[in-house]
ROZANU-536114 format. One record per residue (C-alpha): residue in three letters; x negated, y, z negated. Coordinates in steps of 0.1 Angstrom, whole numbers, plus 2048, in hexadecimal, padded with zeros to 3 digits. Each point is the difference from the previous one (the first is absolute). Example, Ala and Ser with C-alpha at 12.3 -4.5 7.8 and 13.67 -1.06 7.14 Angstrom:
2
ALA7857D37B2;SER7F2822807;
***
This chain:
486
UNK86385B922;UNK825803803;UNK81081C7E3;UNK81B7E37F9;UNK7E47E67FA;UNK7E98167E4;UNK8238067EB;UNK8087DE803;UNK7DE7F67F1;UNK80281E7E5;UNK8237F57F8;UNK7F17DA7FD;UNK7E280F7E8;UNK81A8157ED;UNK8157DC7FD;UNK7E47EB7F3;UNK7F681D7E9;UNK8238047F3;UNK8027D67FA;UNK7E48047EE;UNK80D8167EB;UNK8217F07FC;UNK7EC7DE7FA;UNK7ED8127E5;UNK82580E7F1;UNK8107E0801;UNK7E47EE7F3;UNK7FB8147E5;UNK8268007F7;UNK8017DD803;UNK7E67F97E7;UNK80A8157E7;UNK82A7F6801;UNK7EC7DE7FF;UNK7EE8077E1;UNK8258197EF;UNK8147DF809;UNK7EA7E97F3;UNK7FA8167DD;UNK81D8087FD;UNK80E7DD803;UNK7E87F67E8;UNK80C8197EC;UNK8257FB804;UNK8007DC7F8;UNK7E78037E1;UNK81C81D7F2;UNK81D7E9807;UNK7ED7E07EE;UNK7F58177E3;UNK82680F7FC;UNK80F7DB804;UNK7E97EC7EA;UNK80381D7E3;UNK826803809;UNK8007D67F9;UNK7E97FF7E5;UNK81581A7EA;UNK8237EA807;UNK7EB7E27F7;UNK7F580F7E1;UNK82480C7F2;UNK80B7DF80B;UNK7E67EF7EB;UNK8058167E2;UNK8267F6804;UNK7F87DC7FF;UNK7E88087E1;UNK8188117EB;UNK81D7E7802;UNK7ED7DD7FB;UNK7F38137E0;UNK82180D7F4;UNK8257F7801;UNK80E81A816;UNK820805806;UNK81481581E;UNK80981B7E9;UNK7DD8057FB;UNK7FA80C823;UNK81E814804;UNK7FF823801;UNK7DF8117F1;UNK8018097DC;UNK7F88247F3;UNK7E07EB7EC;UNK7F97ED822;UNK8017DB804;UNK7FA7E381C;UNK81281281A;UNK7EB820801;UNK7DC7E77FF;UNK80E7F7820;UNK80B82180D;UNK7E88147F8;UNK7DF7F1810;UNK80D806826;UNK82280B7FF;UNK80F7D9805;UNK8277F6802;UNK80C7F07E3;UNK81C7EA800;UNK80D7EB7E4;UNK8137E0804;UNK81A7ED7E4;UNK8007DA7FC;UNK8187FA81A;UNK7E9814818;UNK81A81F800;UNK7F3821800;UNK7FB80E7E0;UNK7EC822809;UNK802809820;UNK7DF807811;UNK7FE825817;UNK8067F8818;UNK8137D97F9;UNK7EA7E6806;UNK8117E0813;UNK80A7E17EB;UNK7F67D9813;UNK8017E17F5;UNK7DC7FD7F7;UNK80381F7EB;UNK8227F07F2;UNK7EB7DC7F3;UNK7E481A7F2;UNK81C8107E7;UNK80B7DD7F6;UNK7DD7F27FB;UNK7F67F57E1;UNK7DB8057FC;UNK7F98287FB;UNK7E880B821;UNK80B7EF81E;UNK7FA81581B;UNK80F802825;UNK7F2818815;UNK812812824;UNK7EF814817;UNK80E81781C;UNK8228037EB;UNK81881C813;UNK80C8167E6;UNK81481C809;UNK7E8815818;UNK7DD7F27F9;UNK7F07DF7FE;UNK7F57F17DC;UNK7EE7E67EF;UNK8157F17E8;UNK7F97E67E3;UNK8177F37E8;UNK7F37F27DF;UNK8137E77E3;UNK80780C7DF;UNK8027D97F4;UNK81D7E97F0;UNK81480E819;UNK8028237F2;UNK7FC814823;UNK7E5810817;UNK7EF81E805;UNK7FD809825;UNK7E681A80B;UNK7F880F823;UNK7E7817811;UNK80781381E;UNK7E47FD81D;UNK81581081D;UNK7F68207F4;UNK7DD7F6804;UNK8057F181E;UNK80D82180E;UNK7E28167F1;UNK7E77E7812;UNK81380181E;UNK7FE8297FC;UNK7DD7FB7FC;UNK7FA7EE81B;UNK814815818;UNK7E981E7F2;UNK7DE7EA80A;UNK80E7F9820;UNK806828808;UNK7E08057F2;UNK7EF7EB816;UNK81480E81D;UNK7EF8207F5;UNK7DE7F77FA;UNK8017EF826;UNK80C81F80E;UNK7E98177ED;UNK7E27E380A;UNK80D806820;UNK7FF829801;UNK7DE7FD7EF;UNK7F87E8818;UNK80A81581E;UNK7EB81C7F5;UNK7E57F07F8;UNK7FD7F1823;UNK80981E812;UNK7E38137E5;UNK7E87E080D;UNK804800826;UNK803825804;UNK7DA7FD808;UNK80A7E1817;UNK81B818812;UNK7E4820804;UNK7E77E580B;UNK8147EE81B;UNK80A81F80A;UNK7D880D805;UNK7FF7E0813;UNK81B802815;UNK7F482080C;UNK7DC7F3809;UNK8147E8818;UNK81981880E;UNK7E781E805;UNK7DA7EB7FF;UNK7F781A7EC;UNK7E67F57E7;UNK7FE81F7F0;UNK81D7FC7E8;UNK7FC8087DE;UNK8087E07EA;UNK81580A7DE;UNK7E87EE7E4;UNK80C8047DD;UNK7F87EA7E1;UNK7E87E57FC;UNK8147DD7FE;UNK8037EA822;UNK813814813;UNK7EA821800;UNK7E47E5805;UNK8107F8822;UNK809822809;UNK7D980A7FA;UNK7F77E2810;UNK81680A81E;UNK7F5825800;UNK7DC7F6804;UNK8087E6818;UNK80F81B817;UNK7E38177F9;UNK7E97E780B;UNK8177F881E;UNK802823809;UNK7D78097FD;UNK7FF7E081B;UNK81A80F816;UNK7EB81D7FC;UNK7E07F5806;UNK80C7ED820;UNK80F81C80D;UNK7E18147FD;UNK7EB7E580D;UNK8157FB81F;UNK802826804;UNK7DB8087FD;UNK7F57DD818;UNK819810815;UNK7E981D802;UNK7DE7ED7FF;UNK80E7EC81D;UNK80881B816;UNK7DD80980B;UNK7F47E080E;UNK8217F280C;UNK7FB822815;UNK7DD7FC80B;UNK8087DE809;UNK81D80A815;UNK7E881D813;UNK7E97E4806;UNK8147EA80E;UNK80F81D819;UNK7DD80580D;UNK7FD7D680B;UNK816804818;UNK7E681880F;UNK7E17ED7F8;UNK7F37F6821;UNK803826809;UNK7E48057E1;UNK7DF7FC7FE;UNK7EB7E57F6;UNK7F68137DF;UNK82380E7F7;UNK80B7DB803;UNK7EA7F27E8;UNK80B81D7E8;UNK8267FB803;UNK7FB7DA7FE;UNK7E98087E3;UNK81781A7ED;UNK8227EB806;UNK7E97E37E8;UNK7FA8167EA;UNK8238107FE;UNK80C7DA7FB;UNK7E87F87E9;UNK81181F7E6;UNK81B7F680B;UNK7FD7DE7F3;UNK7EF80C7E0;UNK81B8177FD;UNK8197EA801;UNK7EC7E47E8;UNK7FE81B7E8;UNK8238087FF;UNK80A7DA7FB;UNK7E57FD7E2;UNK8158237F3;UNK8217F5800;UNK7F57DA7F6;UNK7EC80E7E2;UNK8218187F3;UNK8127DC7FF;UNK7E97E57F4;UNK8067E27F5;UNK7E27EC800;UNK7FC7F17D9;UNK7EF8127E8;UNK7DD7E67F5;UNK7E27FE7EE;UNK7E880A819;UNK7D780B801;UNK7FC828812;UNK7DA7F5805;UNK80D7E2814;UNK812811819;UNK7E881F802;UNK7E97E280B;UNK81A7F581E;UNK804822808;UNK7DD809805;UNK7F87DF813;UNK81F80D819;UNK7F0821801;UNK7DC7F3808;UNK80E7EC81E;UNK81981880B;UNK7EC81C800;UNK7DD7F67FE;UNK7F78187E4;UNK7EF7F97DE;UNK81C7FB7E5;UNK7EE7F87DD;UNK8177F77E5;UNK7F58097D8;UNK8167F17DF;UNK8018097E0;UNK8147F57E6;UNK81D7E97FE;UNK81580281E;UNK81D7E6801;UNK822812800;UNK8237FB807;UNK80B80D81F;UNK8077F682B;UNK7E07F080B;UNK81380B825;UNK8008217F6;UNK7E58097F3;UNK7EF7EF81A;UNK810819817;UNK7F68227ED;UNK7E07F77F9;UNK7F97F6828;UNK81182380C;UNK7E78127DF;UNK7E07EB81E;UNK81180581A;UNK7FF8287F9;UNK7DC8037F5;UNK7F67EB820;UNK81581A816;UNK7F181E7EE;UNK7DF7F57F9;UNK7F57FD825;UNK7D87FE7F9;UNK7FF7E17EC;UNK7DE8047F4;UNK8097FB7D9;UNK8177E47F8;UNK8258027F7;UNK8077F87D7;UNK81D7F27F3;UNK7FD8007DC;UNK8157F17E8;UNK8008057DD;UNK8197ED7E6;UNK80280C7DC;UNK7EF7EC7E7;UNK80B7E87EA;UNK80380D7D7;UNK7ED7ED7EC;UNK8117DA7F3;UNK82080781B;UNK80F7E2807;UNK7FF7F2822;UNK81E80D80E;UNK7FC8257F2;UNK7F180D821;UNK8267FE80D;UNK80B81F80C;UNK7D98127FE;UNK7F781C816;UNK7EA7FB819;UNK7F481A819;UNK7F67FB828;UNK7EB81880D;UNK7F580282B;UNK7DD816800;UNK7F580D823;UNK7E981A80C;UNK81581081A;UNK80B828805;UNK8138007DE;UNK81D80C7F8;UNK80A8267F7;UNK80D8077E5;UNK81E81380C;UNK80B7DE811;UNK7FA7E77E0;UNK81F8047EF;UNK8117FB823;UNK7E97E280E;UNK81D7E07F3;UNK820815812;UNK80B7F181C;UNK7F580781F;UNK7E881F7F0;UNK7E0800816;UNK7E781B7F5;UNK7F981681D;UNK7D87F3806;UNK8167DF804;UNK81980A818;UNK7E77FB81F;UNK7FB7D77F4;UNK8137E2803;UNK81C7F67E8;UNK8238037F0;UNK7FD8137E0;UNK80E7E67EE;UNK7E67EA7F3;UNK7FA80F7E0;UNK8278097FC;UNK8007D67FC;UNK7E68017E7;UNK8138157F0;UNK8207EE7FF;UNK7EB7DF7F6;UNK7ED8127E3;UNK82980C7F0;UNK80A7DF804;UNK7E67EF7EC;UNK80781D7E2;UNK7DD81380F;UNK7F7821813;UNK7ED80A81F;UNK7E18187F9;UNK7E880E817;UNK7E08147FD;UNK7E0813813;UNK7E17EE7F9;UNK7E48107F6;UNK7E980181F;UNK81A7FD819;UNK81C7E9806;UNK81F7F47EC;UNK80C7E87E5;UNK8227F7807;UNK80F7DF7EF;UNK8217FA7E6;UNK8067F17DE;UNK8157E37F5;UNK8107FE7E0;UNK7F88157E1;UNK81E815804;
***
């Protein structure tokens, strides 16, 4: 691997780590200015109604209290000019919200000037001539000086004058245009801050994401297996960094366990590839031999072969049994103890008797099993070499409890046991009888791999069971595995 080529790909992890997070800032900014604009636009428009309808309704009502007073009594202009010490019409009108009085004589000239004067038209002009008292003529937007008003002008009757009043709305105008220029800076902040928060919070979440793509872009840059994982916390992400941690331990016990296996067939293979090639040496001489040492070499370069062979089968059933993937089914122990002992009988022509006890139908690899429990014969047919007594395979399943339904047997242990009357085993070599390639030293002298129990050992962990083995009282061993129960 080129150096340019592993930063490129940790600069390309680094990227898409770093859009995620920016995805995860934006996103989050974006839903909350979505959510300030939206409130506060909600809330900016139900101020501005609120202030406008109350800012209309209190104009209507002095307007309607004006119309009130003169249809019920003959007013006159000099009755709204300037307020009396004892108060009169004028200040009712003044003193609800502060409104712009304005009176007007019959011939519509001013006769109290309003602060600030109020224009004079010709509508106004046929009000103060009119002769019915409360004829109204209402003007909106009205420029007045500096600010805009609402201005209605109101008949005194029989031609005596109006009375013009106004109410300024600019001034409100500008405090909700204030307000609104505050909720738009306010939401400016509340993005940003959503932002910030936003921006922490993803570079708070993906830190783990960071320390983990790191861990895994050193298993690919070194193959190093080994690496310690960061896990913290117990949401998804420290889920997937356990998950990941295990996963390399798991990959790393394989690597191991091949590594050893190749190492130590290496070794096993050595021997007899070397006896084969001494063998061989001596055909080129073997007219030059006698009759009898012919028949020998012929005889030992078949049997060299024949381990050899074995050897190798062994080896395959090993490494296929570390990586299996036949389907896990419901399947019957006593069944296949009963194939395997019908093999051994014509294979071997020994006496294999089979006993059952109890409920044996587990799940597990039929293949497998198969296999362990053929290399359990196969070993008491190679040790047992005076075949008077039989060779047992006994299987005993545990028993149902009382009103189980049918399916509670699932997962029950049930134990496989070889019995043989051969030399035994000492009892210095029991604990090392399933490593591979261990051969006791009373075995050294027979045929074989040293690896036919290591299988049944590696079949009994994968079905959640053990290997055991024992002397037998009277001579001879008990060798056999359980499945399930653990």
């Amino acid at each position: 691997m080129r150096p340019g080529g592993a930063r490129l790909r940790r600069w390309v992890a680094r990227a898409r780590l770093s859009s995620l997070r920016t995805t995860f800032t934006v996103s989050f900014a974006a839903v909350a200015a979505a959510v300030t604009v939206l409130v506060g636009f909600l809330s900016y428009d139900a101020a501005a109604r609120l202030v406008r309808v109350d800012q209309q309704t209190v104009f209507e009502g002095v307007v309607q209290d004006l119309l009130d007073e003169v249809r019920h009594s003959a007013l006159t202009p000099a009755d709204f000019a300037t307020a009396d010490a004892d108060g009169g019409p004028r200040d009712e009108l003044i003193r609800p919200s502060g409104t712009v009085v304005q009176v007007l004589g019959p011939d519509a000239s001013v006769v109290d000037r309003g602060h600030p004067p109020l224009p004079v038209g010709a509508d106004d002009r046929r009000i103060a001539a009119a002769r019915t008292a409360g004829q109204l003529v209402e003007h909106r937007d009205v420029d007045v000086g500096d600010g805009m008003y609402r201005v209605a002008t109101v008949s005194l009757g029989d031609g005596r004058g109006a009375v013009q009043i106004a109410q300024e709305f600019s001034d409100t105008e500008d405090l909700l245009r204030e307000l609104q220029q505050r909720t738009v800076l306010l939401v400016g902040a509340v993005v940003i801050a959503a932002g910030l928060f936003g921006w922490w919070l993803a570079r708070r979440i993906t830190s783990r994401l960071v320390r983990l793509a790191g861990a895994a872009e050193d298993v690919a840059r070194t193959g190093r297996l080994g690496i310690q994982v960061p896990v913290a916390g117990y949401d998804e992400v420290a889920r997937l960094g356990r998950s990941f941690d295990r996963m390399l331990g798991r990959l790393a016990q394989s690597e191991e366990d091949q590594r050893r296996l190749v190492q130590d067939a290496g070794h096993e293979l050595r021997t007899p590839l070397t006896s084969l090639r001494t063998n061989i040496s001596m055909l080129r001489r073997i007219d030059e031999l006698p009759p009898a040492a012919r028949g020998e070499l012929v005889a030992d370069l078949a049997q060299e072969s024949r381990e050899l062979t074995d050897l190798v089968n062994e080896l395959v059933d090993l490494a296929a049994g570390q990586s299996d993937r036949e389907p896990l089914q419901r399947v019957a122990l006593a069944d296949i103890a009963e194939d395997v002992a019908v093999a051994a009988r014509r294979r071997t022509g020994r006496a294999v008797t089979v006993r059952v006890s109890g409920d044996t139908v587990v799940d597990g690899r039929p293949g497998a099993l198969q296999r362990a429990l053929s290399n359990l014969v196969d070993n008491a047919a190679k040790f047992d070499r005076d075949g008077s007594e039989p060779i047992d395979i006994v299987v005993t399943g545990v028993a149902k409890p009382v009103g189980a339904s049918a399916g509670a047997d699932a997962g029950a242990a049930v134990r496989v046991e070889v019995l043989d009357r051969g030399p035994g085993i000492a009892e210095e070599d029991l604990e090392r009888v399933f490593d591979r390639f261990y051969r006791a030293p009373d075995a050294r002298s027979l045929p074989g791999s040293g690896l036919g129990l290591s299988i049944v050992r590696e079949v009994a962990a994968a079905h959640g069971g053990d290997p055991f083995a024992r002397r037998r009282e009277g001579g001879g061993s008990a060798i056999g595995f359980t499945v399930g129960g653990s």
